[in-house]
C-alpha positions in Angstrom: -48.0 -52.1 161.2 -49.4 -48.9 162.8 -46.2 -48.4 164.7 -44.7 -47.9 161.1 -44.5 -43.7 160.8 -46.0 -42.3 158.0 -43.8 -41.3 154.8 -44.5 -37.4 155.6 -43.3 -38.8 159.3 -40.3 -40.1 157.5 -39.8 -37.3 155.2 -39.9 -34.7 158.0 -37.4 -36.7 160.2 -34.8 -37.1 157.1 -35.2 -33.2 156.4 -34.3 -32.6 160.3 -31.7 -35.2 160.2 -29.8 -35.3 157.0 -31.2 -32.4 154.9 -28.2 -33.0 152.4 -29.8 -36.6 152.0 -33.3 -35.1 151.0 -31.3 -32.5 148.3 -29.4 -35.7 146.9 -32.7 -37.8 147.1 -34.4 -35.3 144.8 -31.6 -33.8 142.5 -29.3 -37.1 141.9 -31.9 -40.2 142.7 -35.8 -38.6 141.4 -34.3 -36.4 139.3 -31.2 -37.9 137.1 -31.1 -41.4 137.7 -34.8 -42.2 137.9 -35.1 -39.7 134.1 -32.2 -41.8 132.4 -33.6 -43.0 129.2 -32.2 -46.3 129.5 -34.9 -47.6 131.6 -38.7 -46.3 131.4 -40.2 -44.8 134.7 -42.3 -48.1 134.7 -39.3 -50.5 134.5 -37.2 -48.5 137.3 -40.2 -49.6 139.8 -40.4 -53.2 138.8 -36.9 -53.2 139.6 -37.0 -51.0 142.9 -40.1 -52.9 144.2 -37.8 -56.0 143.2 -35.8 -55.4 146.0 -37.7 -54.0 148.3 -40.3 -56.9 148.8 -37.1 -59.0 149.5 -36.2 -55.5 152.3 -37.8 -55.1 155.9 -39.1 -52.7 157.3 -41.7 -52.0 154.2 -41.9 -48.6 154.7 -40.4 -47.6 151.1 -41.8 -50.3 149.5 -45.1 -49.2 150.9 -44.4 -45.6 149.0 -42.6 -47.4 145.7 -45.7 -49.5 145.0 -47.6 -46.2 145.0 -45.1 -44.8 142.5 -45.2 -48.0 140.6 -48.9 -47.4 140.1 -48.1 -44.4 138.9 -45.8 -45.4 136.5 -48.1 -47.6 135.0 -47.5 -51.2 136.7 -50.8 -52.7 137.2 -52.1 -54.3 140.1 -52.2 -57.1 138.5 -48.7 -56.9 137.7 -47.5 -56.4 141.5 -49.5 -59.7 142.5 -47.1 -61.5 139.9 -44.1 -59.7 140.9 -44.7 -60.9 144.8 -46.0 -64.5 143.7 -42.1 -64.8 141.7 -40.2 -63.7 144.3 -41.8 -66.0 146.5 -39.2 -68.6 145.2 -36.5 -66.8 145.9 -37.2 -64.5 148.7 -39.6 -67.2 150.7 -43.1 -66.8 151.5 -43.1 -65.3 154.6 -41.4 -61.9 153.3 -43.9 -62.5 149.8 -46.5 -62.8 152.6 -45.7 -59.1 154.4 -45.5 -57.7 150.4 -48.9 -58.6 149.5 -49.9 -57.2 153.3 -48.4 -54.2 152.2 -49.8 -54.2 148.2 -53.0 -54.3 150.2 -53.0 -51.5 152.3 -51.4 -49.2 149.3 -54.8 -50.8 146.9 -57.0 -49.9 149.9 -55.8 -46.5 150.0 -55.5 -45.8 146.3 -59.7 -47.0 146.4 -60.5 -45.0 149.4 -59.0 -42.3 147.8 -60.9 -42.5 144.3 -57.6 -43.6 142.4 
């Protein structure tokens, strides 16, 4: 996966390419429907990271795991998440989610969090 960019990379290219997109991505997605009180912050990545394990490339579920970490999913949590979509996504695509999971634990160590 090291031909993957990196989310700064990613965010960079979005800002040269659709700068509206980033505006949207921070007024309308991060910050109205991602504050709705209808789900917690916690719930909203479950549900995100839901459909991204199931999504290739895993670039944004690489960054969503993060922000489910932040939110307060644990890692334990993620492992079941991957091992019950493994029934309905397959293994194969479970098998590139807990790649991913791994990488974003490895980091979050390295990194003292």
């Amino acid at each position: 996966m090291a031909d993957e960019p990196n989310p700064t990379a990613r965010a960079s290219a979005m800002q040269e390419v659709a700068p509206y997109l980033v505006e949207l991505s921070g007024k309308v997605l991060f910050g109205d429907v991602w504050q709705r009180p209808g789900l917690s912050p916690r719930d909203r990545s479950l549900a995100t990271c839901t459909v991204l394990i199931g999504r290739v490339p895993p670039d944004e579920l690489r960054f969503h795991l993060g922000l489910a970490l932040d939110n307060g999913v644990t890692r334990e949590e993620i492992g079941e998440l991957i091992t019950h979509l493994a029934f309905y996504y397959g293994w194969p695509v479970c098998n590139t989610a807990c790649q991913v999971a791994q990488e974003v634990f490895a980091a979050r160590d390295a990194d003292g969090g």
